[in-house]
Each structure stands twice: as structure tokens, then as C-alpha cells.
C-alpha positions as CSV (number, residue, x, y, z in Angstrom):
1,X,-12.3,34.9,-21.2
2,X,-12.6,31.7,-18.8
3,X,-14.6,32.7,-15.6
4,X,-13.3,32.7,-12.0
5,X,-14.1,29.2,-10.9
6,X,-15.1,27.4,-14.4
7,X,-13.4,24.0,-15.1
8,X,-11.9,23.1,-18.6
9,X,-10.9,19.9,-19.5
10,X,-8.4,18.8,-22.0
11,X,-7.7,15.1,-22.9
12,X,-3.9,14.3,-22.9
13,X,-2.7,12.1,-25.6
14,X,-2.2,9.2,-23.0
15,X,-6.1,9.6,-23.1
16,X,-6.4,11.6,-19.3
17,X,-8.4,14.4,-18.8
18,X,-6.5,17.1,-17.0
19,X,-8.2,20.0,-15.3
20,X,-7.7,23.6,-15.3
21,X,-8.8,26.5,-13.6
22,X,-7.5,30.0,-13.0
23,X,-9.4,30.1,-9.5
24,X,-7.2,27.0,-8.5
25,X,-5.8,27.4,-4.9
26,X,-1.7,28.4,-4.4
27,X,-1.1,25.2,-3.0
28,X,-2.5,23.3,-6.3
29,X,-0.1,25.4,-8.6
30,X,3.1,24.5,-6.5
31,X,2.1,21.0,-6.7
32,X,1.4,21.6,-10.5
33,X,4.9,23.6,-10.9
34,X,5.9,20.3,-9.0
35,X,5.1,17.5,-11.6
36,X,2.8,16.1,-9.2
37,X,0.0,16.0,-11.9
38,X,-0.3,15.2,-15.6
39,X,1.1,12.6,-17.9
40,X,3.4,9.8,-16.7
41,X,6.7,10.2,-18.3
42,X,7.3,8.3,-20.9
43,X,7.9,4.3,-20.1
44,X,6.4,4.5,-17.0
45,X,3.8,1.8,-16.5
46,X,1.4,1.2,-13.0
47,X,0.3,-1.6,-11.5
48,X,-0.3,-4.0,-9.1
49,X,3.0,-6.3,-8.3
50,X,2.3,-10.2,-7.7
51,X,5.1,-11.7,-9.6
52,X,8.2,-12.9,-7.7
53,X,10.8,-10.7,-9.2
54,X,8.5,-7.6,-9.1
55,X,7.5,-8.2,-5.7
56,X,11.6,-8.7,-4.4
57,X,12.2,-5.9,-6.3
58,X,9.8,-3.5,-4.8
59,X,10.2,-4.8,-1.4
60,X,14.3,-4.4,-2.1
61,X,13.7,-0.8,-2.8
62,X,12.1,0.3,0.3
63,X,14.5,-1.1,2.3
64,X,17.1,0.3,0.5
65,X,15.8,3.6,1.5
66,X,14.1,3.2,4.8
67,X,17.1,2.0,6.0
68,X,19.4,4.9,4.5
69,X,16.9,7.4,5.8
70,X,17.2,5.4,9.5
71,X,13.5,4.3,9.2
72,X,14.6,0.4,9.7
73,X,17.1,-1.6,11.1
74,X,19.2,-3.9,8.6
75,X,18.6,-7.3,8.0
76,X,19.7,-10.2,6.3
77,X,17.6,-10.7,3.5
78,X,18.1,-7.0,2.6
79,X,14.1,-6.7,1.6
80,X,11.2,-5.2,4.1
81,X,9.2,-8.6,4.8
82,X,7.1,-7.9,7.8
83,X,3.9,-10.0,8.4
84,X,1.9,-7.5,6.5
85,X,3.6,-8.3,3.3
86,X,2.9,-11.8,3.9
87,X,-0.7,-11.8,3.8
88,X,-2.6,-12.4,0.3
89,X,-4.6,-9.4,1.0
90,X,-2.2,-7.1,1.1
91,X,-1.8,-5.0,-2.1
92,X,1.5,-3.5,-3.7
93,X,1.4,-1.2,-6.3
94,X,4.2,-0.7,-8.4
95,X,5.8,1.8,-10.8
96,X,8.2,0.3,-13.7
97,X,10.2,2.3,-16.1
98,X,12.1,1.0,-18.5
99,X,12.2,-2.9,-16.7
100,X,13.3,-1.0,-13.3
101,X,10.7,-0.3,-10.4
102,X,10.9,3.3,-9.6
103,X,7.7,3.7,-7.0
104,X,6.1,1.7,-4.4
105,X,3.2,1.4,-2.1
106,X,1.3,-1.4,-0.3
107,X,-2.2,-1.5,0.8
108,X,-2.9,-3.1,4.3
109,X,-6.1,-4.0,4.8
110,X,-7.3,-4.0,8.8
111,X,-7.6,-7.0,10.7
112,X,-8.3,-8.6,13.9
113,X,-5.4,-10.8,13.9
114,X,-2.7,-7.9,12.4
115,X,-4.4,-4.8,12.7
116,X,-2.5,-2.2,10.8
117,X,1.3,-0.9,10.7
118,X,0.0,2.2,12.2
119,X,-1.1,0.5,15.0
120,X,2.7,1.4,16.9
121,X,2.0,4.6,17.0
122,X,-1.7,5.4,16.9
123,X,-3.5,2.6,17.8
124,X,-5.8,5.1,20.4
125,X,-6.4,6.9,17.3
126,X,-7.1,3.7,14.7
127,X,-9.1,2.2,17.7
128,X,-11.4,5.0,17.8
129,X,-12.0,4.7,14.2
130,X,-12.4,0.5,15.1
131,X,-15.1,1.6,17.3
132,X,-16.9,3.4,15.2
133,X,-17.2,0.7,12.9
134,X,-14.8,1.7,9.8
135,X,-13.5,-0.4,7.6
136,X,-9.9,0.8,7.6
137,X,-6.8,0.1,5.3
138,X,-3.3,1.6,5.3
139,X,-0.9,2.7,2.4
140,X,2.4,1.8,3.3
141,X,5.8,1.6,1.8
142,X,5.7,4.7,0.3
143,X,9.3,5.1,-1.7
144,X,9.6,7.4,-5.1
145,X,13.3,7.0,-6.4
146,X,15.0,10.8,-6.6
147,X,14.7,11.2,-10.5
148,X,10.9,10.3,-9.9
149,X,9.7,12.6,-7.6
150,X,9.1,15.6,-10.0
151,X,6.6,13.8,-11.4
152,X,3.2,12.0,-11.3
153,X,4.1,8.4,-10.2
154,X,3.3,9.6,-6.3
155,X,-0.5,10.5,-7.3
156,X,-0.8,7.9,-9.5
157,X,0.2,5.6,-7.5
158,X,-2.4,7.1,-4.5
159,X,-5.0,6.7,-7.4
160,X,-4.4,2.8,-7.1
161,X,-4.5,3.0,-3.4
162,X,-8.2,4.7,-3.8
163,X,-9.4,2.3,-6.2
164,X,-8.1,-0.7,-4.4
165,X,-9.8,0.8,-1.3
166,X,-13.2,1.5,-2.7
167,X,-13.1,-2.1,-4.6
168,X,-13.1,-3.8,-1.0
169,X,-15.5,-1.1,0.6
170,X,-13.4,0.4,2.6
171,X,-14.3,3.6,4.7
172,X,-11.2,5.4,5.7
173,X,-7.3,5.1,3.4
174,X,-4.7,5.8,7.1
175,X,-1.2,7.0,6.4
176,X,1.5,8.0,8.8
177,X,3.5,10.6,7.1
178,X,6.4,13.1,7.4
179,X,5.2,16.0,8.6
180,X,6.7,17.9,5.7
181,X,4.2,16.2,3.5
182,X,1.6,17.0,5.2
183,X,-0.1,20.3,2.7
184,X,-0.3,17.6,-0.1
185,X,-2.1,15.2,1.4
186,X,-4.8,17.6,2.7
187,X,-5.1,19.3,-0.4
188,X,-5.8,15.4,-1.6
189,X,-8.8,15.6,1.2
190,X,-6.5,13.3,3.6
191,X,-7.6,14.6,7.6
192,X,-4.4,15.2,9.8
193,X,-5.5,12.6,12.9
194,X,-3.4,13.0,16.7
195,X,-0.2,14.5,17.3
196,X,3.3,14.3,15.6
197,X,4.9,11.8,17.3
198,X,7.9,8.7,16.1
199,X,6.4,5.7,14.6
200,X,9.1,3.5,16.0
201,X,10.1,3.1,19.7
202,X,13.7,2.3,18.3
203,X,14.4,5.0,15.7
204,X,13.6,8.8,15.6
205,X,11.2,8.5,12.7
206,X,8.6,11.6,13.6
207,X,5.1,11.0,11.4
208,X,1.6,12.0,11.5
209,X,-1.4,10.1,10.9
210,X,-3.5,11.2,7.9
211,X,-7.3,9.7,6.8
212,X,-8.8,9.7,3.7
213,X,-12.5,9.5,5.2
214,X,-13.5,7.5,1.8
215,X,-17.3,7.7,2.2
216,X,-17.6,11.4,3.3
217,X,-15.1,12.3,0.0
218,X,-17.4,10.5,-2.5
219,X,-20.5,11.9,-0.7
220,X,-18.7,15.3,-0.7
221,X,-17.9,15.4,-4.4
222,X,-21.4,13.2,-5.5
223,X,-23.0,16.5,-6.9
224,X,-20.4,18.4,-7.7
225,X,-20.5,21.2,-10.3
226,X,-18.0,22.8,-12.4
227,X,-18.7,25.8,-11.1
228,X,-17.7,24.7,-7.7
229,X,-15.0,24.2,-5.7
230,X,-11.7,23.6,-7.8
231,X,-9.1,22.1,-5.2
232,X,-12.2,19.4,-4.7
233,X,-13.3,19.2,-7.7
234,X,-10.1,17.9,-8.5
235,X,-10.1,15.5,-6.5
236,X,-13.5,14.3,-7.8
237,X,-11.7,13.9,-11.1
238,X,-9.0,12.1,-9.9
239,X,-9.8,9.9,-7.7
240,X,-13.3,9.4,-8.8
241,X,-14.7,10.3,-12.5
242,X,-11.2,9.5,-14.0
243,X,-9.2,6.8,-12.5
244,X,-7.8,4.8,-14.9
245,X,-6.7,1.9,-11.9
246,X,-10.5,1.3,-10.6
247,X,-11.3,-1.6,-13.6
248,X,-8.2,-3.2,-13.0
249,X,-8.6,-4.1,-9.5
250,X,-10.5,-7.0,-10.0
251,X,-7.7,-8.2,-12.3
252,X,-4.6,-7.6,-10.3
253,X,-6.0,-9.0,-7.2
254,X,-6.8,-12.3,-9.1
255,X,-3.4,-12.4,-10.6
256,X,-2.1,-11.8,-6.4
257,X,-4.4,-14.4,-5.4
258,X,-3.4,-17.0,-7.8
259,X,0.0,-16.3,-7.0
260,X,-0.7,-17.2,-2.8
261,X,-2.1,-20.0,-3.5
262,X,1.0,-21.3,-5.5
263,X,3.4,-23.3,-3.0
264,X,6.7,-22.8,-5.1
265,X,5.9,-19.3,-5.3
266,X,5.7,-18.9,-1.9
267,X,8.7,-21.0,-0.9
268,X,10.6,-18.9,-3.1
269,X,9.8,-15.8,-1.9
270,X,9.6,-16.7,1.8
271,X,12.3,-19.8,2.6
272,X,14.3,-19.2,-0.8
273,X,15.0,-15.7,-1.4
274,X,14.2,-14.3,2.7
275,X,14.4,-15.8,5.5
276,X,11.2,-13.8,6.8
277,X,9.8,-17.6,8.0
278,X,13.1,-18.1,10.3
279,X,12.2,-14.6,12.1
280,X,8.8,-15.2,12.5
281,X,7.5,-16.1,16.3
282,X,5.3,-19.4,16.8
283,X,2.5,-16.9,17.2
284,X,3.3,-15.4,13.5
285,X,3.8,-18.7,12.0
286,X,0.2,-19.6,13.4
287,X,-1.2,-16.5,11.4
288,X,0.5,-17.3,8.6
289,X,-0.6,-21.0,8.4
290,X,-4.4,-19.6,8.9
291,X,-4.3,-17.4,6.5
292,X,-2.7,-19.2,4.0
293,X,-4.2,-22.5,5.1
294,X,-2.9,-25.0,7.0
295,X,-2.8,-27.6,3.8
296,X,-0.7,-24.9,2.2
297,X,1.2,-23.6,4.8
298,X,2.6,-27.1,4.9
299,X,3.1,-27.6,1.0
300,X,5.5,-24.7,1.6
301,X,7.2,-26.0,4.4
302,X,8.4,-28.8,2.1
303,X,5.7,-31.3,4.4
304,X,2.7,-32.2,2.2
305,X,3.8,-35.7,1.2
306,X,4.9,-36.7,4.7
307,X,2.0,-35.1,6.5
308,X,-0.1,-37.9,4.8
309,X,1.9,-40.4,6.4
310,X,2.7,-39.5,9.8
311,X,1.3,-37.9,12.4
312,X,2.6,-34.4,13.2
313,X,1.7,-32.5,16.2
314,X,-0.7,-29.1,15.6
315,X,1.1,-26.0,14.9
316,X,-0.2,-24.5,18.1
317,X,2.6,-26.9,19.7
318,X,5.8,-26.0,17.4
319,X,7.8,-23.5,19.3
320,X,9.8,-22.5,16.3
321,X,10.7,-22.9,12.4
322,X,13.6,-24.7,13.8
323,X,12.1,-27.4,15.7
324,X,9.0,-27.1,12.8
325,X,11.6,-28.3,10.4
326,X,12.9,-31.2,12.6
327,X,9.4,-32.9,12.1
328,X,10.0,-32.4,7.8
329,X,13.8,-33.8,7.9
């Protein structure tokens, strides 16, 4: 007979270890009856996207069903490509099965220039945080396709978000939310922050804003018996003692770098297949070129050969792609 609140571990033959416990709360066996943890089905592979294909793809998909669910307005290119997804720091984590991607999610790390996509609706709240002196980042661009939802690939995929936000020292993982999801992502030790309220002035979109308080959950879970616990001991084990994403990171975000620093790959993704760079404002096309670098920046723009023989005026004085372009034809 297995006591109350005693743990037991069992390795899956995809090499996880999966724990059990009769003391486990209600909420943690409807989200077991639910699929939401175990084995990935089979074919399903995780990871960080940085190829071009992958990268369309996944951005493809969220629009696809931001827009049917009246999250977003259409657009051209038929992809979500907002500045955030521009940036080299910006993480998206995939899920692939069978050559098709099934799950997304980006990372946004906070910044003085950006700040975060939360920041529309709860910048009081984020700015508190701000002050405070957190190191903040966001997951965003969370989309599971309907024959996928029964399943892991949503907690996986927060496992990557975790990792990727412990490897660059972050103390608090934001979401804004659907208030129906709420229940799992406290009982995954996320912190319900302000009111429900729409996350777009434009669309009815109601959300809440949720925090993973990073440092507080690893201090929280540090000494943590079997014995203890089992909802948060759980989350010890999976976020924590077994993540099977946290010595990758390094990896995938040298594959994502390489790939920003490559001038074809970025013309294709941002001239070629979008036409993000023809929405942006002056003032985005100047936080683009810093972030990138200006020597870059202009690579893409189809200008590095010419910039070494003329003289072009600073970028603080283009007032738009269009008249940018003028100075490269």
C-alpha cells in the first residue's frame, strides 16, 4: 500500500520520469484525464524554430487561428510578423509531427526599446514588476492545433519556455491568457496579476495576466521532499529535476543567432516572403537597424555595395521604406 502523499516514479520508454501520487489534487487528475501530461505522441518532435520554412510556418499558423478566433486583424502576408518576432532574441518554440507544425509559442524577452506584448493591456501591472527590478519575459503565440490539445505538446512546450527563461536569468515568465485557462496555469505555479480585461483596443479579446515568479518557484521547490506537497512537487519535476529542453538552449539559440546574422535569410523572411518591413514606421525601422546592426540592416535592404560608394543620409532622416528604397534604386 503506497502512502497518502508518497511520490513514485516510473521512467517512460521515451526515457521521462512521470510522477504519481494518490494524494494528487482534483485539479491534477482532470488535467491528467486530459492528456496534458505524459509521453508525446508518437512523431512529435520539440524545439526551437530558426529556419525559414519553420519559422513561416509557425508564424502562418497563429494567424491562421488568431484571426478565425477574432484575436487579429488580416493582413497581407497572411503570417503574425509584429516587431517582436523581428528581434534575434525572441524565441519560438515549435512542435512538428510528421513534417507539419502542430504547436507554437514565442518567448519575448523585455526591453527598453519594445517592452513586452503585454504591455497593451497591463503595462501598470508589468511596470510595477519593471520597478522592482525583474527581469521579465513573455510567452506568446500560444496556438495547439484541435487534434493536439489532448495531449502534452501545451506543457511541453511551457517546459521550453522555462528553460529558455532560466538560461537568460530571467525572474518572472508573463502570459495574458483566456480566462478559461486560468486553473492550469496556477496549478503550474503561474500568479493571476490585475483584472480581466481585452488585450486589444480594437477586438474583444478578454485575457488575464498570469506570472511565473521564476526565482520564488525554484526557491520554493529547492528542498523539496517526496513526502511533500504533490501538485508542487510536480512542478519541481517538470520544470526543474526533469526538463529535457534546459541543455538545448544554448544550442537552439546559436542556431537563431546564426540565422539573424545571415542577410539572405533575413531578406527572405522580411522583404521576400512578408512585407513586415513596408508596415513598419521610421521609428520601427530605426529599432530594427540597431538591433540587427546598421551594417546589416543595410545588407538586407539590398544597400551594402552602394553604401561604400555614396553617401546616404542616417536612418534617423528616412521617413519611410519607400523613400529608404529610393536611395538603393
Amino acid at each position: 500500500m503506497i502512502a497518502e502523499n508518497v511520490l513514485v516514479a516510473s521512467i517512460t520508454e521515451e526515457g521521462d520520469t512521470v510522477c504519481m501520487q494518490q494524494g494528487k489534487s482534483r485539479r491534477m487528475k482532470l488535467l491528467e484525464r486530459m492528456g496534458c501530461f505524459g509521453p508525446l505522441p508518437a512523431g512529435v518532435k520539440i524545439y526551437r524554430a530558426s529556419t525559414l520554412s519553420d519559422l513561416c510556418e509557425a508564424y502562418r499558423l497563429v494567424y491562421d487561428n488568431f484571426l478565425k478566433l477574432g484575436y487579429i486583424l488580416p493582413n497581407s502576408s497572411s503570417m503574425r510578423i509584429r516587431l517582436f518576432e523581428a528581434m534575434p532574441e525572441t524565441a519560438t518554440f515549435v512542435a512538428k509531427a510528421n513534417g507539419k507544425i502542430v504547436g507554437v509559442t514565442s518567448v519575448v524577452i523585455d526591453t527598453p526599446e519594445l517592452g513586452l506584448p503585454a504591455d497593451k493591456a497591463f503595462k501598470p501591472e508589468i511596470d510595477n514588476l519593471r520597478r522592482k527590478g525583474r527581469i521579465i519575459c513573455e510567452g506568446t503565440n500560444w496556438i495547439i492545433t484541435p487534434e493536439y490539445r489532448r495531449t502534452p505538446v501545451m506543457t511541453e512546450l511551457m517546459r521550453c519556455c522555462f528553460a529558455h527563461a532560466v538560461a537568460n536569468h530571467c525572474t518572472d515568465l508573463l502570459a495574458d491568457i483566456t480566462p478559461t485557462h486560468k486553473s492550469f496555469y496556477e496549478l503550474m505555479d503561474f500568479k493571476a496579476i490585475g483584472s480581466e480585461r481585452s488585450s486589444s483596443p480594437d477586438l474583444d479579446d478578454p485575457v488575464v495576466l498570469v506570472d511565473l515568479p521564476i526565482a520564488e518557484t525554484l526557491e520554493n521547490v529547492a528542498d523539496l521532499g517526496i513526502e511533500d506537497d504533490f501538485d508542487l512537487a510536480y512542478v519541481k519535476v517538470f520544470y526543474v529535476d526533469n526538463n529535457p529542453y534546459s541543455n538545448q538552449i544554448d544550442t537552439w539559440a546559436s542556431q537563431a543567432e546564426a540565422a539573424f546574422r545571415n542577410p539572405v535569410f533575413l531578406r527572405k523572411f522580411f522583404l521576400d516572403r512578408t512585407d513586415f518591413l513596408d508596415t513598419c514606421t521610421p521609428e520601427e525601422l530605426q529599432i530594427i537597424a540597431r538591433r540587427w546592426g546598421e551594417d546589416l540592416f543595410l545588407d538586407v535592404m539590398g544597400h551594402s555595395v552602394l553604401n561604400h560608394s555614396i553617401a546616404l543620409p542616417k536612418l534617423e532622416y528616412v521617413s519611410s521604406l519607400t523613400e529608404f528604397r529610393r536611395y538603393i534604386a
